[in-house]
C-alpha positions in Angstrom: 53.1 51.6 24.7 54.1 52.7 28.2 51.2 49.7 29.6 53.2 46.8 27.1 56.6 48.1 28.2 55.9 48.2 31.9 53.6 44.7 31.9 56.6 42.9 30.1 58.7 44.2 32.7 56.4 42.7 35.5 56.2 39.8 33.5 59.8 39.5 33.5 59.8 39.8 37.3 56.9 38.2 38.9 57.8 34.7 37.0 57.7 31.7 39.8 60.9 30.9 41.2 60.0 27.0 40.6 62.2 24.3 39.5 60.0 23.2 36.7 60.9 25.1 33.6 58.0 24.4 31.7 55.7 25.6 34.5 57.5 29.2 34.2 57.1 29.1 30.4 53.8 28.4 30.8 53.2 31.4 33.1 55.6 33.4 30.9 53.5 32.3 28.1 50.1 33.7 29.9 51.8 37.3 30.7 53.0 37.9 27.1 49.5 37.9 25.9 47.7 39.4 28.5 50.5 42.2 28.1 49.5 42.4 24.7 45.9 41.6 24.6 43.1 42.9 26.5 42.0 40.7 29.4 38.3 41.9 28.7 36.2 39.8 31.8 32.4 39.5 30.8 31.2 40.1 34.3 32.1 41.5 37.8 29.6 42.9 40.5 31.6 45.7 42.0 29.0 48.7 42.1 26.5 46.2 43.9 29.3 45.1 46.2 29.8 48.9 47.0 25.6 49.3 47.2 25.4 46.9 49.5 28.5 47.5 51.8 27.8 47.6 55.2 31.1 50.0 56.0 29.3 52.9 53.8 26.8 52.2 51.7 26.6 53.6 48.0 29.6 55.5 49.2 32.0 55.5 46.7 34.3 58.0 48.0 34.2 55.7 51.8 37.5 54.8 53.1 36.5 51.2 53.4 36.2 51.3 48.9 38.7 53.1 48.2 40.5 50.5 45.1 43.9 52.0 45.6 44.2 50.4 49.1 43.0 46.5 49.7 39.7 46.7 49.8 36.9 43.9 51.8 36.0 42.9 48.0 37.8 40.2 44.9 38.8 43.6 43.6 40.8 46.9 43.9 43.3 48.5 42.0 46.6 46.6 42.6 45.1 43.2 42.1 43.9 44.3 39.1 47.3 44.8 38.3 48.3 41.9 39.2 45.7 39.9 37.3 46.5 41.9 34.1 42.7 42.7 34.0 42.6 44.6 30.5 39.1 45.5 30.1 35.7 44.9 32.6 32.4 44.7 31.9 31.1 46.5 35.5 27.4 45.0 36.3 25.3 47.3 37.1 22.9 45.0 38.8 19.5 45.5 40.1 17.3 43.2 42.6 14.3 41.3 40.4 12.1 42.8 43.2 13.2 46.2 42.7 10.3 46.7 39.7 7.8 46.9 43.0 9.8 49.6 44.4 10.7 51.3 41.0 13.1 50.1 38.7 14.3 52.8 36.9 15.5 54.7 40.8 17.5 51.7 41.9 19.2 50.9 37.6 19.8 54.6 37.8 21.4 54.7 41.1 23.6 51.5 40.1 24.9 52.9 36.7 25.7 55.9 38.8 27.7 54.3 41.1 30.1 52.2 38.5 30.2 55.6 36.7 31.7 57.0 39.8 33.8 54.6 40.2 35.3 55.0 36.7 35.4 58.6 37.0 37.4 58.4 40.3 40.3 56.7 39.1 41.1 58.0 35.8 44.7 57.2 35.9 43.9 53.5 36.0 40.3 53.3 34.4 38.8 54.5 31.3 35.1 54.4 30.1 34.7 52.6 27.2 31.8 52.8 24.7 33.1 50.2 21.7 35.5 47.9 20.6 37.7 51.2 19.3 37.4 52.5 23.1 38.2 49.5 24.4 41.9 49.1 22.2 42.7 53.0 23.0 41.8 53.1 26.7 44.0 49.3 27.1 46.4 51.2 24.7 47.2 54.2 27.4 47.9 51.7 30.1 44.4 51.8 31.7 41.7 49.3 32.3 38.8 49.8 29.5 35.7 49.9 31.5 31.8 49.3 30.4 28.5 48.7 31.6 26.5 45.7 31.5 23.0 45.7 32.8 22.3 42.1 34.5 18.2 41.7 34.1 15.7 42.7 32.0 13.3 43.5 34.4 15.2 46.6 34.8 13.0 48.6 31.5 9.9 47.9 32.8 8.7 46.3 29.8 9.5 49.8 27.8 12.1 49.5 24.4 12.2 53.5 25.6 13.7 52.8 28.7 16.0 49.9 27.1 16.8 53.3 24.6 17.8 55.7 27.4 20.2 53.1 29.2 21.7 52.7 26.4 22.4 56.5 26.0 23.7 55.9 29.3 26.4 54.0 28.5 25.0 50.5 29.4 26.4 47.7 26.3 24.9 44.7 26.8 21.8 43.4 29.4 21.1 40.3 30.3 17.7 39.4 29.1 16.8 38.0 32.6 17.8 37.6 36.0 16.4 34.7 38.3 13.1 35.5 37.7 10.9 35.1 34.4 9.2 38.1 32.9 6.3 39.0 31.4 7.9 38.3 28.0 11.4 35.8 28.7 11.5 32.3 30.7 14.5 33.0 33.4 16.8 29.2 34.1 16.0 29.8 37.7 11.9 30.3 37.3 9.1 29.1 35.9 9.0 28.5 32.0 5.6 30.7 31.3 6.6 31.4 27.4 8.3 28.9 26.1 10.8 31.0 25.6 10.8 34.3 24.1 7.0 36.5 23.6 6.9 38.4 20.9 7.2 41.4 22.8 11.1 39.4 24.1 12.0 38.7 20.0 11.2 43.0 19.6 13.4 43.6 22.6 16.1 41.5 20.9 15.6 43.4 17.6 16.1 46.6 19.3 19.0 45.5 21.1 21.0 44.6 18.0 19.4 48.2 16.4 21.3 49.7 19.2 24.2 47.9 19.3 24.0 46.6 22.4 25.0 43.3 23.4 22.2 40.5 23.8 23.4 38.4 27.1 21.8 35.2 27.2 23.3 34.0 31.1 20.4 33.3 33.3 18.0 32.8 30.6 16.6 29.3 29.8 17.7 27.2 27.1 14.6 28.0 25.1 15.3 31.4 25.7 18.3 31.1 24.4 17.3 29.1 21.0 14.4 31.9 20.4 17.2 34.7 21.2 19.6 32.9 18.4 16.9 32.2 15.9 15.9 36.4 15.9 19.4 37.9 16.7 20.5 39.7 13.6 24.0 40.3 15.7 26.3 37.9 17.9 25.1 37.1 21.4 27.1 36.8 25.0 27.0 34.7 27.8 28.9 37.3 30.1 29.1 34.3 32.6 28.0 31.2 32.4 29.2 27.6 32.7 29.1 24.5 30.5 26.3 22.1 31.4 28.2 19.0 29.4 30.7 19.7 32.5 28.3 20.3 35.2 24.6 19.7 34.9 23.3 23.3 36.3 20.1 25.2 35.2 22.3 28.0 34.9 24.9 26.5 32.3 24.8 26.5 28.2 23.4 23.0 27.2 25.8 21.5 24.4 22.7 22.0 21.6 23.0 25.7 22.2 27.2 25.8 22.2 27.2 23.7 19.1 24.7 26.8 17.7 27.7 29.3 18.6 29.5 29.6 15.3 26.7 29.9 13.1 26.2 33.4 15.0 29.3 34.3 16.0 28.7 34.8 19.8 30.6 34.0 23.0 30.4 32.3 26.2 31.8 33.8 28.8 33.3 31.3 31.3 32.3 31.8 34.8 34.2 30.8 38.1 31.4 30.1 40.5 31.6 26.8 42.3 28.0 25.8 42.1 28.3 26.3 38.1 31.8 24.9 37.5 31.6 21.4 39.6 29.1 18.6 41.3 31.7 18.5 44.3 31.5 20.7 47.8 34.3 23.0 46.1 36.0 23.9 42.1 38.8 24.4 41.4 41.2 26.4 38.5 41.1 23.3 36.5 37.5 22.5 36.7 37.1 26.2 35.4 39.5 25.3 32.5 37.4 22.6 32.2 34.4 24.4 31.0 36.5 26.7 28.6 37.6 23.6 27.3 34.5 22.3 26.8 32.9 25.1 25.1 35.9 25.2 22.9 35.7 21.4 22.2 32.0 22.1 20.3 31.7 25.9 19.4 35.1 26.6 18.7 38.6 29.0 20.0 36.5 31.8 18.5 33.3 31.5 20.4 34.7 31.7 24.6 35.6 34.3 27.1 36.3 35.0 30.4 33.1 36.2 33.2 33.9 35.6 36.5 31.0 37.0 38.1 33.5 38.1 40.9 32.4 40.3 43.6 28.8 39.1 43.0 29.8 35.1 44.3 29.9 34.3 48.0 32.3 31.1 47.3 35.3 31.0 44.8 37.5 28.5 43.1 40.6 27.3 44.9 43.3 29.1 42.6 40.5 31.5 41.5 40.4 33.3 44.9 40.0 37.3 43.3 40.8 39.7 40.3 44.5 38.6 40.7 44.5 35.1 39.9 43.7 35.0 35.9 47.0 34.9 34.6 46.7 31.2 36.6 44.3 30.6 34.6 45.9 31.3 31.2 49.2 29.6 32.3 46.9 26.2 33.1 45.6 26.4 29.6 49.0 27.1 28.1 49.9 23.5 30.0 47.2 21.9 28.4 48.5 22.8 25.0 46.8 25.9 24.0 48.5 28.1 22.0 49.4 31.8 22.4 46.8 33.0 19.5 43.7 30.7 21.0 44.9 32.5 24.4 44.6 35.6 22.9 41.2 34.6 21.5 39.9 33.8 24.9 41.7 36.7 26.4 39.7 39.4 24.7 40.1 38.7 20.9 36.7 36.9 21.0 34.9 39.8 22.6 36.5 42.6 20.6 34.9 40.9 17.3 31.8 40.2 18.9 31.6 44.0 19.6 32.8 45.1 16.4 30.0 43.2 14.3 27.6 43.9 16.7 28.5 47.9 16.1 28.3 47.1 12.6 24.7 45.4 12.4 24.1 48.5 14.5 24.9 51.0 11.9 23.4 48.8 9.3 20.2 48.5 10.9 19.4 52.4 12.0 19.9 52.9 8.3 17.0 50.5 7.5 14.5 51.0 10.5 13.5 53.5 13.0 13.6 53.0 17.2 10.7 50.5 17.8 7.6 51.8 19.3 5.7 48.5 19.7 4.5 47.4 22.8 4.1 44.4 25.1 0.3 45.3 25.4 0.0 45.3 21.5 2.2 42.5 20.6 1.5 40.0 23.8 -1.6 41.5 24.8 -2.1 42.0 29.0 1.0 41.3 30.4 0.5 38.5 33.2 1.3 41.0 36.1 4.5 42.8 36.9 7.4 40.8 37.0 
């Protein structure tokens, strides 16, 4: 209660002194529901921002990250704020080539950093574990906060280690990076697979066991097609782009979207230039663009927000950091969506998607034990480390 009162306040008080009244019921429109509905963004790079810092390295506690000043990143406390940010999915990425130096070390030392940087401001950020977490931490005034693991390559071809990041706190992965494994095809890499190995459908089966979150951005379309033809539970793309929009090898092909509703899943929309326009820059609108688009052939239900923010060295004019979504929402409002599709996109979307993937979850530990198979036994070799 004490979050709705006080964001309807700032509603009230940050709307645009502009002569057009539609424009300020437009942005009025976008603050009511993000002051009543999680903002739940699919995707921002944060703890590898902070890993990779030159000020202080790793160093969470460094002057130069502290979130409650204005930090050298898209994100810190009072932008957050201001961009009504409701709930974030913190990636806790690791470098493809990190599996030569030891994977587990470097996934470890990234989940410990967003952890960190949850734990250090608990006033404003709450660890979140499920869709339940997520309404009760937004609920307190606070910004629900989970982990999403961006790359397969990370469990070392082991449905253990994919066990024991999930005990971690880690809710979805992203099956591959830009590199293709020993048992997916990556969108930025060779196709080796066709797709999903066998060994990739089992780690998709174990996934939905868990309860975590399949995420399906960077994979290739066959990827995706073998990912939706096994997944017992609804999928993510935590943030991707439309490739009816913009032809990238990094967008959802319309074939895939127009799959969407059968499972349930979500694309996240993301706001990086190369993936949201053909031109030397994007904008807000070509961003709204591709949430249109997915809309247009998968449906209000099936789209989110991922900004990828904090991992992108260019942004959207209008799209400049963690600020700008309620920009966003008030462009779409002009375009003639309504306040409950905004809420869908908002965080509705995700929220269900979470929900029935807890509840295949529960379902399926009932009927089957943790996996034990291997790559070795379902694939055979392995073609070499990843």
């Amino acid at each position: 209660m004490r979050r709705i009162v006080h964001l309807l306040l700032v509603a009230h008080c940050a709307v645009p002194a502009v002569g057009d009244a539609q424009a300020v019921d437009h942005m009025a429109a976008a603050r009511r529901v993000l002051a009543t509905t999680p903002l739940i963004d699919g995707h921002n790079d944060l703890p590898i921002a902070v890993h990779e810092s030159e000020a202080a390295p790793g160093d969470v506690a460094a002057p130069a990250h502290d979130l409650r000043t204005r930090t050298p990143f898209h994100t810190d406390i009072e932008r957050l704020r201001t961009g009504m940010v409701g709930g974030q999915f913190w990636s806790v990425y690791i470098p493809y080539e990190a599996v030569e130096e030891g994977a587990a070390k470097r996934q470890l030392e990234q989940i410990d950093i967003a952890l960190q940087i949850i734990e250090r401001y608990p006033d404003v950020l709450g660890l979140a574990l499920d869709a339940s977490d997520v309404e009760r931490v937004f609920a307190s005034g606070r910004i629900a906060s989970m982990l999403g693991m961006e790359g397969g390559h990370a469990i070392e071809n082991s449905l253990g280690a994919l066990r024991a990041y999930y005990a971690l706190g880690v809710r979805y992965m992203t099956l591959t990076h830009n590199g293709t494994l020993d048992w997916a095809d990556a969108a930025s890499d060779e196709r080796r697979h066709g797709g999903l190995t066998e060994f990739g459908k089992e780690v998709v089966r174990e996934m939905n066991r868990l309860g975590m979150l399949v995420d399906l951005a960077h994979t290739s379309p066959e990827t995706m097609n073998d990912a939706l033809d096994v997944a017992e539970a609804p999928v993510i793309w935590s943030h991707a782009g439309a490739r009816g929009i913009t032809e990238h090898t990094r967008n959802v092909p319309d074939q895939v979207l127009r799959r969407l509703p059968d499972n349930g899943g979500v694309v996240m929309v993301v706001f990086y230039p190369p993936f949201i326009s053909a031109r030397d820059e994007a904008t807000l609108s070509d961003v709204a663009d591709h949430i249109e688009h997915v809309a247009s052939l998968a449906g209000a239900d099936h789209v989110g927000i991922g900004s990828d923010f904090d991992g992108i060295d260019v942004v959207a004019r209008g799209l400049e950091d963690v600020s700008t979504f309620p920009a966003l929402f008030a462009e779409l409002s002009r375009r003639g969506w309504s306040e409950g599709d905004l809420r869908k996109l908002a965080g509705e979307n995700v929220l269900r998607v979470m929900r029935e993937a807890e509840a295949v979850a529960r379902r399926l530990r009932r009927e089957r034990p943790a996996s034990t198979r291997t790559i070795e036994e379902l694939d055979g070799s392995p073609g070499g480390a990843p």
